[in-house]
N, C-alpha and C positions, 0 to 999 in steps of 0.2 A: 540561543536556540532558535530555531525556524520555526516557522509555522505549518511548511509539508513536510510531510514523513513519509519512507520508502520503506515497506517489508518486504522481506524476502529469509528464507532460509527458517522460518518459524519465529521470527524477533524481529522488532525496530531497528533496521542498521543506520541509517543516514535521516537527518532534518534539513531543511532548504530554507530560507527565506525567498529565494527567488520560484515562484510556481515552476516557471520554463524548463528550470533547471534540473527541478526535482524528477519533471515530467519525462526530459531527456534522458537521466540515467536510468532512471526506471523504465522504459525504450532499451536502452542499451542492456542491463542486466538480464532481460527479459529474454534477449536474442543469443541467449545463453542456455537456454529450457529451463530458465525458475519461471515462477510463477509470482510477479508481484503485484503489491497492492501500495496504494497510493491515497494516503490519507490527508485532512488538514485538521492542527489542531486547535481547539476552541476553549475558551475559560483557562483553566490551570493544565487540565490533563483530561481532558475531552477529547476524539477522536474524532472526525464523520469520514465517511469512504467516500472519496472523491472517483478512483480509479482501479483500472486492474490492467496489466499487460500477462500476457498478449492477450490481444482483446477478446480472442475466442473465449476464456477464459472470466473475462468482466460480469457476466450478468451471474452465475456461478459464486464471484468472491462478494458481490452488491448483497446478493440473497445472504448469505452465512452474516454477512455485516447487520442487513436488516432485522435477522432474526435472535442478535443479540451476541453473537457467537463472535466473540474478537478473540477468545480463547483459541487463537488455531495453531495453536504451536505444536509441530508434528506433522499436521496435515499436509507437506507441503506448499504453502503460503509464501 
């Protein structure tokens, strides 16, 4: 398993080991009209939000992340 992770569609779809990579698709799904978030994970099953495309949308998915709220399934995430 990688160490970044791509949400979209309300779930985790895809892990990365390569940052670039993850960064990339998550670019390209975005140019889609979803909304995604770009995490790295830490310890076993730790999260932190690294990202959000399209970036209008970044300070938006930062804030829900800081405020505890990873629970966004549904939201469009």
């Amino acid at each position: 398993m990688g160490k970044w992770w791509v949400a979209f569609d309300g779930r985790w779809q895809a892990s990365f080991g390569d940052f670039d990579a993850a960064i990339e698709w998550a670019r390209e799904v975005a140019g889609t009209g979803r909304t995604v978030d770009v995490a790295q994970r830490y310890f076993l099953i730790g999260r932190k939000f690294v990202t959000a495309f399209p970036e209008s949308q970044r300070e938006l998915r930062e804030a829900y992340w800081r405020a505890g709220s990873r629970m966004w399934i549904g939201d469009g995430a």
